[in-house]
C-alpha positions, 0 to 999 in steps of 0.5 A, spaced: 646 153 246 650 151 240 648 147 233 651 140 236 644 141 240 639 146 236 633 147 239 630 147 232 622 145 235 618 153 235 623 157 230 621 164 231 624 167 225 625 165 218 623 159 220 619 157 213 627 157 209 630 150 214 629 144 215 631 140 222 637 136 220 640 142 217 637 147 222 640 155 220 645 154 215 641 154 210 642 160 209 648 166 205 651 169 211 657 175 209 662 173 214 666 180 215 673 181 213 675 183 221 672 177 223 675 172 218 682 176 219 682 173 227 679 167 225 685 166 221 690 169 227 688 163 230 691 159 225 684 157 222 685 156 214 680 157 210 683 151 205 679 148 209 673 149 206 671 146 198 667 151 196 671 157 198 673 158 191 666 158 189 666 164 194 667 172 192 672 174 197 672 182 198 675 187 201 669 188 206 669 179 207 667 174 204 660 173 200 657 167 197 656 167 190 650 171 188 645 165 185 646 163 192 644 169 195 637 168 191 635 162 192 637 160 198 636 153 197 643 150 199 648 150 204 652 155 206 659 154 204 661 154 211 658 149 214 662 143 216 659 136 213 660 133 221 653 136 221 656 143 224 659 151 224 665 151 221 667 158 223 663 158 229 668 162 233 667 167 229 661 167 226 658 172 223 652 177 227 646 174 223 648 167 225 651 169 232 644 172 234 639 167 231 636 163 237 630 159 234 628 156 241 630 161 245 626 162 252 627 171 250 624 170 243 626 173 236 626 181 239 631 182 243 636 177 239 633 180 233 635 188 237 642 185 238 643 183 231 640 190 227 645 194 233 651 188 231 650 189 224 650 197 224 657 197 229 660 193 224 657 197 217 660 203 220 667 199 222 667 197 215 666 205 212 673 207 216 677 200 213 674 202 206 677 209 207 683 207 210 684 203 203 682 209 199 676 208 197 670 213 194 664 215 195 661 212 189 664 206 190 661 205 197 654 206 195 656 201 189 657 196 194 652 198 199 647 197 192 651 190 191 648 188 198 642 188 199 638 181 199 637 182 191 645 185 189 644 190 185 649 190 179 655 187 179 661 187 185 665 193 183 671 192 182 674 196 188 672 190 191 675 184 188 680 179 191 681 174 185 687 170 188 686 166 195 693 168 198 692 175 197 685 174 200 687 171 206 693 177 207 687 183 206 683 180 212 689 179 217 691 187 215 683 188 216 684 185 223 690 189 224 687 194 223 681 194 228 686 193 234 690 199 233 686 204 228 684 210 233 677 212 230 675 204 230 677 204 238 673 210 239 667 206 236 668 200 239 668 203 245 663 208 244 659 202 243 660 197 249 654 201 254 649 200 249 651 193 248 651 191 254 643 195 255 642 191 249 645 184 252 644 184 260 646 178 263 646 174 256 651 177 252 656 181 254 661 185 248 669 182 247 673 188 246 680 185 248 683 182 243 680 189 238 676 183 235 668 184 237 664 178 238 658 175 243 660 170 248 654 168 252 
């Protein structure tokens, strides 16, 4: 399956907030900095989007903008006008796991989702720490968030310039391949996924990058 050929006839979640020529990316997704930092090892630039300055780039990844976050009535800043994903290779947990027509139903992709998106906040706090963050400034972004963002982005977080942004991701990437406790994580958690994907899913480790192939 792939949104060339979306099976958007009986969506099983969410499906009030899409229209059919739109499909899925009408919606505000957090694309991680582990995931855009790989994407970018590929030799992908995010130029390439018009509305990335229009972006909050972070440490923890790029956000869209927080009216966008709200209403969730435009498109998300990644999608390409060919009528497509343009980081489908590395897109992020809730995007990968929405299956609107698949013949398993919303359950077990909405499992692998809330179990992906828990590895990847737990992978986040050791890459928050190793850039010397605070316990307080972690519960400001956690508050930052959630559906309705609470506050304003901490300043820890803030990345005003494209170059440096693309610089901390590829470091992030880094840094999941060769940090230790990030490792034991990630492995850690390979049987589970497995349990949790059976035949459809399988977990990617050897690139130190975690990504679904189906």
């Amino acid at each position: 399956m792939d949104c060339f050929h979306c099976q958007v006839k009986r969506p099983l979640k969410r499906k009030e907030k899409y229209t059919p020529d739109k499909k899925c990316c009408q919606f505000s997704p957090f694309w991680s900095a582990f995931a855009i930092g790989a994407w970018l090892e590929k030799g992908e630039e995010l130029e390439k989007f018009p509305r990335i300055e229009e972006m909050e780039l972070t440490l923890m990844g790029a956000l869209h903008p927080r009216s966008h976050r709200i209403s969730k009535e435009t498109l998300c800043h990644f999608y390409d006008q060919n009528g497509g994903c343009g980081i489908w290779s590395h897109r992020p947990s809730t995007c990968f796991t929405f299956f609107c027509a698949s013949e398993l139903g919303s359950e077990i992709y909405t499992q692998i989702e809330s179990w992906q998106m828990r590895l990847e906040a737990n992978l986040l706090k050791l890459w928050f720490e190793f850039k010397g963050g605070s316990l307080e400034d972690w519960n400001l972004w956690c508050g930052y968030m959630d559906e309705r963002p609470k506050g304003e982005l901490p300043s820890f977080f803030k990345i005003s310039q494209l170059h440096e942004a693309k610089s901390t991701y590829r470091q992030a990437h880094h840094f999941l391949k060769k940090d230790a406790r990030a490792q034991r994580l990630l492995l850690a958690n390979q049987p589970q996924a497995e349990n949790l994907s059976g035949q459809y899913t399988q977990l990617m480790l050897a690139k130190g990058h975690y990504e679904y192939r189906r």
